[in-house]
TORPADREN-105551 format. One line per field, with one value per residue (C-alpha): residue number from 1; chain; x, y, z. Coordinates in Angstrom, 1 decimal, decimal comma. Each point is the difference from the previous one (the first is absolute). Layout:
num	NUM; ...
cadena	A; ...
c1	X; ...
c2	Y; ...
c3	Z; ...
This chain:
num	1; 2; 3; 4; 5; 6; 7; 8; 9; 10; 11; 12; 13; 14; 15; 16; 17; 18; 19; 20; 21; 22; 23; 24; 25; 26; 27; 28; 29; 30; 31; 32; 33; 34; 35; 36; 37; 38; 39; 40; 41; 42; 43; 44; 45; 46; 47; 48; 49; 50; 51; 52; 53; 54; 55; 56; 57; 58; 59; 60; 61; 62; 63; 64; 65; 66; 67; 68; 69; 70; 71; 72; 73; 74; 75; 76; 77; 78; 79; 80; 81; 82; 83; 84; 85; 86; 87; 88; 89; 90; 91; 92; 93; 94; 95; 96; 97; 98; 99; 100; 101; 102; 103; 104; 105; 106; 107; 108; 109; 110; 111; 112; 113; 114; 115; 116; 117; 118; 119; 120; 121; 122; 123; 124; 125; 126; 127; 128; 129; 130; 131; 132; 133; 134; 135; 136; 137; 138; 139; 140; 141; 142; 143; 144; 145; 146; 147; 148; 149; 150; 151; 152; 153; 154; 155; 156; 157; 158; 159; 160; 161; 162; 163; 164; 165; 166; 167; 168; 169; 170; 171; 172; 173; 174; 175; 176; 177; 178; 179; 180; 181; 182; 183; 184; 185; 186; 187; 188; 189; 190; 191; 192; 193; 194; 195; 196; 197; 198; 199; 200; 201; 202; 203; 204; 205; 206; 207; 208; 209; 210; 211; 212; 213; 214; 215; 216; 217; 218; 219; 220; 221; 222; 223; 224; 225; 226; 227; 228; 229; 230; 231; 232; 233; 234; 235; 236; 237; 238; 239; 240; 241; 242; 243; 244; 245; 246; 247; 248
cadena	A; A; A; A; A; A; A; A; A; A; A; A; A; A; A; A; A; A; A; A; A; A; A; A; A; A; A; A; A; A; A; A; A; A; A; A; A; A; A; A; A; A; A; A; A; A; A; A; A; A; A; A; A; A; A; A; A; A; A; A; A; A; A; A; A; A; A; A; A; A; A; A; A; A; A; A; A; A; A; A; A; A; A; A; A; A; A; A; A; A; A; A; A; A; A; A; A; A; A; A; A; A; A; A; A; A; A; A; A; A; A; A; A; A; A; A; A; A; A; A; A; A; A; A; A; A; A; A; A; A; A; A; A; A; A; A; A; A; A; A; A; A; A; A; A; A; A; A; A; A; A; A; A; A; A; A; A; A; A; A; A; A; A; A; A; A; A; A; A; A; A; A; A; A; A; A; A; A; A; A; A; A; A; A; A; A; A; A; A; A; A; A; A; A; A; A; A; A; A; A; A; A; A; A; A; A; A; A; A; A; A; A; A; A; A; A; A; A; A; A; A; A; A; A; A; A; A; A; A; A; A; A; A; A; A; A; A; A; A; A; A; A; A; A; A; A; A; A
c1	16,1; 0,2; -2,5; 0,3; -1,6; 2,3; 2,8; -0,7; -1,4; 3,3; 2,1; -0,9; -0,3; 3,4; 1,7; -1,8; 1,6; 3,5; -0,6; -2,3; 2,8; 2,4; -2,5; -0,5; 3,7; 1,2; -3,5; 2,1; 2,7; -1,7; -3,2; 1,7; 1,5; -3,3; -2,0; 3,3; -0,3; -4,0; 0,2; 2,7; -2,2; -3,1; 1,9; 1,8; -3,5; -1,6; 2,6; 1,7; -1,5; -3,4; 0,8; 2,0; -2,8; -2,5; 2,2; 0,6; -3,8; -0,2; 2,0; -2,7; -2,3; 2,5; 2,0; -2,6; -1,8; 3,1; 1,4; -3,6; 0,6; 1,7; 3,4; 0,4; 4,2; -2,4; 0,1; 3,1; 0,4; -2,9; 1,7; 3,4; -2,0; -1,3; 3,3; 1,8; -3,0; 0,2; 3,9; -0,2; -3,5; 3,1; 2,2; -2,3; -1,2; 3,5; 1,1; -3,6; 1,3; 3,4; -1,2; -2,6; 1,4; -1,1; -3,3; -1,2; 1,5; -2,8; -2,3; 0,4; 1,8; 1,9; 3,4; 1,6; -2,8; 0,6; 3,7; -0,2; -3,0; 2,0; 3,2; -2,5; -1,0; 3,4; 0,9; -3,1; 0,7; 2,6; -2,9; -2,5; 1,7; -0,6; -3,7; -0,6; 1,1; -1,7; -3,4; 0,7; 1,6; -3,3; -2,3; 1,7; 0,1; -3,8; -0,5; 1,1; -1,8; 3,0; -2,1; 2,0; 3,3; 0,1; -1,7; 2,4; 3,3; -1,3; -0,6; 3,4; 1,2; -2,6; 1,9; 3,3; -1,4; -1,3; 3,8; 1,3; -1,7; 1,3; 3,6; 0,0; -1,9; 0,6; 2,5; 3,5; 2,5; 1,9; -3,5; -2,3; -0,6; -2,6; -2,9; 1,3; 0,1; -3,9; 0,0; 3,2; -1,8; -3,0; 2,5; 2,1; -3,7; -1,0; 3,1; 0,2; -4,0; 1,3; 3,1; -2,0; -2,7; 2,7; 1,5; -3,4; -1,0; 3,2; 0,3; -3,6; -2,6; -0,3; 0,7; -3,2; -0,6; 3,1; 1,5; 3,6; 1,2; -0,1; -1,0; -4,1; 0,0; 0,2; -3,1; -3,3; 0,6; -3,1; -2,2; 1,2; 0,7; -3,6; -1,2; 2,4; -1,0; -3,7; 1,5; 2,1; -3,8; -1,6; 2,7; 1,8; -2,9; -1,3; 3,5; 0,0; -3,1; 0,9; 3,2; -1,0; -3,1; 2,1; 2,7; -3,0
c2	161,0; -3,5; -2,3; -3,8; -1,2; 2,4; -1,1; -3,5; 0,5; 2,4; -2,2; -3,5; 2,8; 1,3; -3,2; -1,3; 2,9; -1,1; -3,6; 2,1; 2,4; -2,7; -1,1; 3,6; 0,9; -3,3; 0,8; 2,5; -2,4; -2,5; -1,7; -3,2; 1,4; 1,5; -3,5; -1,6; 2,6; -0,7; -4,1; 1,1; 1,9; -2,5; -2,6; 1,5; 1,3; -3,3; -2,2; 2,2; 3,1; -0,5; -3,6; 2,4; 2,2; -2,4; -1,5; 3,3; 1,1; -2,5; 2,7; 2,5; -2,2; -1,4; 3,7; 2,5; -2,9; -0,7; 3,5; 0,9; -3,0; 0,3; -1,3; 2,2; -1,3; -3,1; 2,8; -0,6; -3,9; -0,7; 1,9; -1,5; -3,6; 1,3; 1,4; -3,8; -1,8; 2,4; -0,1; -3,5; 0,8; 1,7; -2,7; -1,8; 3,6; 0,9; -3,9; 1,4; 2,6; -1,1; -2,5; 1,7; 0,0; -3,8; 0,3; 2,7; -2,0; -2,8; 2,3; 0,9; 3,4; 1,3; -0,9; 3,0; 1,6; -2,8; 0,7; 3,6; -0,4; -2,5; 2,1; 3,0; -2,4; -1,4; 3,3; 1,3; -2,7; 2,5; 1,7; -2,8; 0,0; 3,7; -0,6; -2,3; 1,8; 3,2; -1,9; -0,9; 3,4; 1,8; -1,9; -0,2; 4,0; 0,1; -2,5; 2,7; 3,0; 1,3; -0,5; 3,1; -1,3; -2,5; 2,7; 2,9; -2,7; -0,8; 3,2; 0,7; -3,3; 0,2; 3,0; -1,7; -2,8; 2,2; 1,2; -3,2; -1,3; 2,9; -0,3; -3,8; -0,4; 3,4; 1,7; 0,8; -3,1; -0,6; -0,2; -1,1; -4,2; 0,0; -2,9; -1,2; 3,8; -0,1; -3,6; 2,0; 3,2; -1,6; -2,7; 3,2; 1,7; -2,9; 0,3; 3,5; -0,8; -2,4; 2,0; 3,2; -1,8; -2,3; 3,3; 1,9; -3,2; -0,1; 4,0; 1,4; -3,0; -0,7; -3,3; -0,6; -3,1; -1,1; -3,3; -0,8; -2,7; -3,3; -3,6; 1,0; 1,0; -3,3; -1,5; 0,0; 0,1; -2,2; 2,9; 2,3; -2,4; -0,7; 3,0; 1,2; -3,1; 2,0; 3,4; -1,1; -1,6; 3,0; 3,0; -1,9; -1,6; 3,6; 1,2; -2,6; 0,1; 4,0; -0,9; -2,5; 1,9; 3,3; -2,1; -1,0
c3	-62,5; -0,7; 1,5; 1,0; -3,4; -2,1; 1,8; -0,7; -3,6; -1,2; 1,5; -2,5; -2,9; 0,4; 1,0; -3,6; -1,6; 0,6; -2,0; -2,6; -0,9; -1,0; -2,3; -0,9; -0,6; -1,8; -2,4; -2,1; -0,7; -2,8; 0,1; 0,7; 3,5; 0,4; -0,2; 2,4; 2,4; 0,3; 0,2; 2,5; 1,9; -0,1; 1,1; 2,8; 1,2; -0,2; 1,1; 2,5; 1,5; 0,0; 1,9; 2,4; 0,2; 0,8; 2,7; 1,3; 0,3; 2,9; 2,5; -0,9; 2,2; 2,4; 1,0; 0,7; 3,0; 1,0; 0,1; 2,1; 2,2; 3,5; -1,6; -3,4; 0,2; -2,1; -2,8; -0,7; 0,8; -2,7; -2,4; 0,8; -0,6; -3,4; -0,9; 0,6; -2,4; -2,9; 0,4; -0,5; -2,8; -1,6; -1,3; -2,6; -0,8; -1,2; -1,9; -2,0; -0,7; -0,8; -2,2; -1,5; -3,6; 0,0; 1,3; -2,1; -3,4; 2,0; -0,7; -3,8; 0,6; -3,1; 1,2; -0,7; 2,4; 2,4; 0,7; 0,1; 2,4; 2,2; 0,1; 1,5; 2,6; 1,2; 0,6; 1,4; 3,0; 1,8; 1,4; 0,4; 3,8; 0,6; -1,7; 2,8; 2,6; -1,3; -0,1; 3,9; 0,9; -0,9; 2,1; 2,9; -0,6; -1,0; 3,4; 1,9; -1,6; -1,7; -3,7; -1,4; 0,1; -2,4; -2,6; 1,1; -1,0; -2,9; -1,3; 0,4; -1,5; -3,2; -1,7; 0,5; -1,2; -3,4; 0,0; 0,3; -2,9; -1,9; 0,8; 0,0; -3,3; -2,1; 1,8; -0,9; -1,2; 3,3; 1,8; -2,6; 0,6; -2,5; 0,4; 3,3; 1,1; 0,9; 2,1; 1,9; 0,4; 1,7; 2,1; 0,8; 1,2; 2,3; 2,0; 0,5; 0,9; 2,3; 1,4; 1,1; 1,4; 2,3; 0,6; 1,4; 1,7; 2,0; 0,8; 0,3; 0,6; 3,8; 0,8; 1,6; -3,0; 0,1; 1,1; -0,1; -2,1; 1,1; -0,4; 0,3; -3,6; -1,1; 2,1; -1,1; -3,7; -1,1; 1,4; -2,5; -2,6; -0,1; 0,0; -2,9; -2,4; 0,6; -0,6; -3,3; -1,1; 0,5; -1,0; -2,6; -1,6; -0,6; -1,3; -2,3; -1,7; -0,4; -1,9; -2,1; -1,0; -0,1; -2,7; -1,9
């Protein structure tokens, strides 16, 4: 039976494994798609989700106390709040991303590497949304004590995402996308991450953390902003440094 901790821990693993076996997947193609697919990763994980992440680690502070307090509806008000500042965190993450080709020729990338890598990340923004509201979702689960959820979905989303990959990369010639095949597998995993957990948030999670919609979610957005600039300088420092030391 699955404790807190493995809950938590099996959780980032697998949600890892769905960027990972992109990279994986498009390896078998040539060693040039194989070095595009990396940079592609690396600089999605440093200039996107590991920003996303950091912001993110703030509810793991804010929703349990306010979940224990004697209004727990502020469960889901903070994580309304957090979900309108990385919504608007998501815009200059995407232009990167869209104009990443340029950025990474800045940086003395073989260009043929560069655009290949840049084409990965323009499509891998249709599921930076559903990243973010995945990273959200699971803590306002967790806040509740309902750690296993967020594992038990993605178990069932990692070996779609494995088939995905297949299909969309290797698979037969009306399916098979080729190198854009593994940044659609993983954006195509995301939202069905996203989709199952809207779905067993609405149908089986009492409403006891839950606040309806409404013009609260935009109030006190300094508090969390602050605390996410400290989350993003403690998380995505550390993911950093473990990429570029990984690429070495």
């Amino acid at each position: 039976m699955l404790t807190e901790t493995h809950s938590v821990f099996f959780t980032h693993l697998l949600e890892y494994s769905l960027i990972s076996a992109s990279v994986v997947s498009i390896g078998h193609l040539s060693t040039t798609a194989l070095a595009a697919s990396t940079l592609g990763s690396m600089t999605s994980a440093v200039t996107g989700y590991s920003i996303i992440q950091g912001f993110a680690s703030t509810l793991d502070t804010v929703l349990p106390s306010a979940y224990t307090s004697d209004q727990p509806q502020l469960v889901g008000v903070w994580a309304q709040r957090m979900t309108v500042i990385l919504g608007f965190l998501l815009i200059p993450i995407a232009l990167c991303w869209a104009s990443a080709e340029s950025i990474l020729l800045l940086l003395r990338q073989d260009p043929e590497v560069a655009h290949l890598a840049a084409v990965y990340l323009r499509w891998a923004i249709l599921g930076l949304p559903a990243y973010t509201f995945n990273q959200i979702s699971r803590r306002y689960f967790q806040a509740q004590g309902f750690f296993t959820v967020p594992t038990r979905i993605i178990i069932i989303v990692s070996p779609i995402n494995a088939l995905l990959n297949y299909l969309l990369v290797w698979g037969p010639e009306p399916i098979k996308l080729g190198f854009i095949g593994a940044p659609i597998a993983s954006a195509i995993s995301f939202n069905l991450i996203a989709l199952f957990s809207l779905v067993y948030g609405i149908f089986w999670v009492p409403k006891t953390a839950w606040h309806p919609l409404s013009k609260r979610m935009f109030t006190n957005l300094g508090i969390l902003v602050q605390l996410g600039i400290a989350g993003v300088g403690q998380v995505a420092s550390e993911w950093w440094s473990w990429e570029l030391v990984g690429r070495k």
